[in-house]
N, C-alpha and C positions, 0 to 999 in steps of 0.2 A: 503517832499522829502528828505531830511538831518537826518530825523530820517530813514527811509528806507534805506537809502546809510550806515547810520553808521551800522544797525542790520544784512545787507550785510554783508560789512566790519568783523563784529567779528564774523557772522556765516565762514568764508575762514578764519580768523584766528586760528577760534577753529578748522576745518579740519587740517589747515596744523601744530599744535600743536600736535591733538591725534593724524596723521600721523607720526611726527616726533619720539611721546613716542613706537610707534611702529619698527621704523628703528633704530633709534638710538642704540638699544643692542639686536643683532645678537646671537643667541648661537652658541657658536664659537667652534668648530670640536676639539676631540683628537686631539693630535701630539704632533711633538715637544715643550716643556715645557708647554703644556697644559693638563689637564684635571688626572685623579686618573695616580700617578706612577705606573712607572712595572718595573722587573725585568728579562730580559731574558738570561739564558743558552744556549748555542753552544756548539760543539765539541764531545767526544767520550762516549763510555760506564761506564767511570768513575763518569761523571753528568748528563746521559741521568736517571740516575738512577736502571743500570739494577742491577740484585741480590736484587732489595729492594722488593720483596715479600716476601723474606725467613728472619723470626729474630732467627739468631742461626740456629743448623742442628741438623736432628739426623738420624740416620741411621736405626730407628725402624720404625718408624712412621713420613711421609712427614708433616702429619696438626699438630703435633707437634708444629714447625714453622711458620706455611704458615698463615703472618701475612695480606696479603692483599687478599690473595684467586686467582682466575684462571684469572679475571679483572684486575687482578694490572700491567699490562702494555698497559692496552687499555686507550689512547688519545683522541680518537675521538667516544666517545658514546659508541659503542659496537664492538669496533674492534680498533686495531693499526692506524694512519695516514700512517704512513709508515711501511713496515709489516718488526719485528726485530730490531723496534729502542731501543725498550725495553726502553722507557717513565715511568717510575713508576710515583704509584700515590706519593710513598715516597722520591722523589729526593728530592736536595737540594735549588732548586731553588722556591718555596713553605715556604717565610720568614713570611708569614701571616703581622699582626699588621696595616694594612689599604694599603700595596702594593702587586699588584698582579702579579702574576709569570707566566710564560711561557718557556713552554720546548722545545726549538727546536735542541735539541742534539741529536746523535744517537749511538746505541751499534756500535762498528766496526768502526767507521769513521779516517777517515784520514784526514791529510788538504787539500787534494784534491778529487774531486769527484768518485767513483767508481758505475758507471753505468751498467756494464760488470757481474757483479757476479749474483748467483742466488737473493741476495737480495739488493736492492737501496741501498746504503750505500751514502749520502750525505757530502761532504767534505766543506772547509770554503773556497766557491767558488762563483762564480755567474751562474754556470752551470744551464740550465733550460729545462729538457725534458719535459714540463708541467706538468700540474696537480700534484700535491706530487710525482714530480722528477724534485726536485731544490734544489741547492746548498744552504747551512744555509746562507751565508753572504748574496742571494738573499732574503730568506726568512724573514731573518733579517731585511734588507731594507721593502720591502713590510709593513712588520707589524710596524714600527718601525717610518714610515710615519702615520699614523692615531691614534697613542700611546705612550705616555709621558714614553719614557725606559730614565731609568737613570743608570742602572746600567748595563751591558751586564758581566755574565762569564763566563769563558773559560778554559775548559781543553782540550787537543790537543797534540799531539804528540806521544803518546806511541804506538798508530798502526803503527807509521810511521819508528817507533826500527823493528816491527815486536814482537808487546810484547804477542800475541798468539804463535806464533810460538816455542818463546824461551821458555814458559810454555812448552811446550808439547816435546819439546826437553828435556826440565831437567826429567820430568813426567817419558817419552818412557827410560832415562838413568838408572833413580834410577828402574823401575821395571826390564827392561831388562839383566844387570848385578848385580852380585856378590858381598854382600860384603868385600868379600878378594879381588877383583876387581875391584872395582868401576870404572863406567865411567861416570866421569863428563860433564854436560853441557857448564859451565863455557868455557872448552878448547876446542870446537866443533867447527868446520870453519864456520858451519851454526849461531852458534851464535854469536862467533867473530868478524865476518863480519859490523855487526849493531855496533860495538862500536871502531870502526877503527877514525881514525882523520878524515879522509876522507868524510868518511856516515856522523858521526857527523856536520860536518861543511855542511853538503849536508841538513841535517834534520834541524838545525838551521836556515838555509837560508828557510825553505817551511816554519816552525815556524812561523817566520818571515812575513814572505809573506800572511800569514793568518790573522793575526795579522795587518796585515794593510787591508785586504778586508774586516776586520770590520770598519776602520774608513773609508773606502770608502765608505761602506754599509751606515753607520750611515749621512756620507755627503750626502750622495744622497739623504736622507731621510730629510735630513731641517735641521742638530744639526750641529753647531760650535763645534772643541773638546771640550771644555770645559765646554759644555753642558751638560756629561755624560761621566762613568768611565769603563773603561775595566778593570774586577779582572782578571787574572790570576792565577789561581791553579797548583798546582804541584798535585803529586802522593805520597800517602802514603804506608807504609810497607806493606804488605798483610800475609809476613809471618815474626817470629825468625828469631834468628840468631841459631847457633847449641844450644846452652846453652840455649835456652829457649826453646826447644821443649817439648811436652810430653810423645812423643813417642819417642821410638828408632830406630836408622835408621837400624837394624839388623831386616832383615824378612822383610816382607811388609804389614805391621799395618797401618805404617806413610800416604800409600796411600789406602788401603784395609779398614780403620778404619776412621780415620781422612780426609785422599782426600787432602793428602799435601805432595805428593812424591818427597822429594827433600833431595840429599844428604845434609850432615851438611856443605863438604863446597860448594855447589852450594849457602845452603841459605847465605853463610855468603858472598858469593861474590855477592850473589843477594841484600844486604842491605850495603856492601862496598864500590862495584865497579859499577854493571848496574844500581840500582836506582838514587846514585847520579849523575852520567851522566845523564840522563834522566832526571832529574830535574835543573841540571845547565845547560842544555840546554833551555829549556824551559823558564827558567827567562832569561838565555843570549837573547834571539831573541827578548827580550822587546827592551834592547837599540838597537840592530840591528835594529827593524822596525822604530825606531825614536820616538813612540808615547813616548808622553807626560801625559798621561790622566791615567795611569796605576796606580792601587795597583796590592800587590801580597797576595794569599794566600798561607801559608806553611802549607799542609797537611803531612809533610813526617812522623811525629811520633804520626798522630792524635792517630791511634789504637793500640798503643804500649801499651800490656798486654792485650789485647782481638783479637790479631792476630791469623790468623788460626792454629791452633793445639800446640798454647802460653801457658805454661804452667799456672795453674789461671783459666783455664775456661777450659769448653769440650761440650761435646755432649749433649744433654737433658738426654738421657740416663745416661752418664759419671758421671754428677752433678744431679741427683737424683732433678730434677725438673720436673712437669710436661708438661708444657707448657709453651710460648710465652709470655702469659698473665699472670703466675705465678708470685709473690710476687720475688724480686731479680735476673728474669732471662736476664736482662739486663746487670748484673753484675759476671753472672757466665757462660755465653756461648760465643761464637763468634762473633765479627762484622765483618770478611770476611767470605763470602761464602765457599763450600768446590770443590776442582778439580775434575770433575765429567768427566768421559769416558764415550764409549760407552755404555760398562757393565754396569756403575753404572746407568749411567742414566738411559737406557733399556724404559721400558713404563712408569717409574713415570714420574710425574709433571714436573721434573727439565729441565733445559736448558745446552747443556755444556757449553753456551756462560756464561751460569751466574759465571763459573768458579773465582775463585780468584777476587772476585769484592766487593767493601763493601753491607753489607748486609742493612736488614732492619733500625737496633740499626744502622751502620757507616753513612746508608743513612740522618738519623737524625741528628746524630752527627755531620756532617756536616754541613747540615742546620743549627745550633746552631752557627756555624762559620763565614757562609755567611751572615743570620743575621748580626752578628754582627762586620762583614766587610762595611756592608751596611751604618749602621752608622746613624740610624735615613736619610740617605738622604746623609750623607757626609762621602764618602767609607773612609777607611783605611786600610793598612797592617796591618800582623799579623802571627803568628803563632796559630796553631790551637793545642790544649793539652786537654785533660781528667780533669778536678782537683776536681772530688770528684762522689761518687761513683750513685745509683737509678737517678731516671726521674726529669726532671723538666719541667712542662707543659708537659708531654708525647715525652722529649726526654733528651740524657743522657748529662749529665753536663759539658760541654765545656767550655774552656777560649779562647781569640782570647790576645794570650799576644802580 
């Protein structure tokens, strides 16, 4: 009986043994600090990646360029997620090396939600009209909960200048008048307006306010701040100043050729006066939101010598290359898009949204940045600079000084 009672005994020990090999280690669910990093984008057309179909322009021939084909803003399989965010497959948030990316930025956006227009345009909100009509900092939450993000970047604020408008302002000035007459943009009460004390301080404060519904986002979602870093990006040139154009602002080439209508001194006050406001805005509203957790990235002079209609580079036609895929066309064409109207655009491929946006080449060039803002894992500032010429790894050669 004592032999019976012991073979008992260690058949319920052996159960509750391989039981225990069984409970003991759970596989334990994405999320906060578990499981493969990510890397997630918010904010406007600057990092949704729009213009990154096109490497370089030409005015002969669209597939010239057309480095991603008719797909390269479809997100979701065979169509948009949101129709117009203009998601390229070439943004910058796509740092590869074992961390995976995710785009939830859109062309147009604001910091606040815009529901009203003919297309979603989602702002860094918690706005939620269901199904892909929800605000990023909800969508951010959402995903952010089941997903090791460590990194979140942010561009934001330039819809909130009205930085379409004031395009199209300078555009409508340099074709509309004379140049024994110039009328500038720069002095136009429509544009004025956005760079008043007042607005400023007004767009600071939604900055701001953005800027913190990410770290609301990201609490909701299970992360201490110091769990994860918020980059913040600025905006880079898009165009010269007068002395670097190639064209001349007499006759209308600059925009009929190039697609960069801008008197010489509009650009000079566009790279003076509006872009630095708009970029010390944009880093001011860090210390306004309080966060703590921030780098900054400085794109302002990433594309300086490959700007739209920069002397150094031109059209595929202009530089006598063939194509996209051509030996040096990295280094002899545009990384911003060109300003396309109605005219121009007409029934080709283009977008006028793609307007003035980095292209294919800036969309990478970026990416080069972000990377290596990321930091192996441990973000840093930086400025973002060009320092030397062809591809590496199939994008163009960047330092993050």
């Amino acid at each position: 009986m004592l032999l019976t009672r012991a073979r008992s005994l260690l058949i319920v020990l052996g159960l509750l043994v391989s039981g225990l090999a069984v409970t003991t280690a759970p596989a334990q669910a994405d999320g906060p600090g578990a499981g493969s990093p990510w890397v997630v984008s918010i904010g406007d057309s600057y990092i949704s990646g729009e213009a990154g179909r096109w490497a370089g322009s030409s005015n002969s021939s669209a597939s010239r360029a057309d480095a991603l084909g008719s797909t390269a803003y479809f997100d979701n399989g065979s169509s948009e997620t949101i129709e117009r965010c203009h998601r390229s497959k070439s943004a910058e948030i796509y740092i590869g090396g074992g961390v995976n990316g995710l785009n939830l930025a859109c062309s147009g956006a604001e910091t606040a939600t815009d529901a009203g227009g003919d297309y979603f345009k989602p702002g860094i909100d918690f706005y939620n009209g269901g199904t892909n009509r929800q605000g990023q900092a909800l969508m951010l939450q959402t995903f952010a909960a089941t997903h090791n993000v460590k990194m979140v970047t942010i561009s934001i604020g330039g819809n909130d200048f009205n930085f379409a408008s004031i395009v199209q302002s300078c555009v409508v000035d340099f074709l509309y008048s004379p140049s024994w007459w110039k009328d500038y943009c720069k002095d136009d009460s429509s544009v004025t307006a956005n760079f008043t004390s007042a607005n400023v301080s007004a767009v600071k404060t939604r900055i701001s306010n953005a800027f913190k519904n990410v770290r609301t986002a990201m609490r909701n979602a299970g992360y201490a701040d110091n769990a994860w870093t918020l980059l913040v990006q600025n905006y880079p040139s898009p165009v010269p100043t007068s002395s670097g154009f190639r064209y001349s602002q007499s006759g209308y080439t600059r925009q009929s050729t190039g697609g960069c209508g801008f008197w010489n001194a509009d650009a000079d006050w566009a790279n003076s006066s509006a872009l630095p406001t708009i970029n010390n805005t944009v880093v001011g509203a860090i210390s306004l939101s309080g966060l703590t957790n921030t780098r900054t990235l400085n794109l302002a002079s990433a594309f300086n010598g490959r700007r739209l209609c920069e002397s150094g580079v031109g059209l595929y036609e202009e530089v006598g290359i063939s194509n996209w895929q051509s030996a040096g066309a990295v280094d002899r064409t545009e990384w911003v898009n060109q300003i396309r109207t109605v005219t121009t655009a007409g029934s080709s491929p283009y977008y006028i949204q793609e307007s003035l946006h980095p292209n294919y080449w800036g969309q990478l060039a970026t990416r080069s940045c972000v990377r290596q803002a990321y930091n192996g894992g441990s973000p840093r500032s930086g400025t973002c600079v060009r320092t030397a010429n062809g591809l590496l790894n199939g994008e163009p050669r960047m330092t993050l000084q």
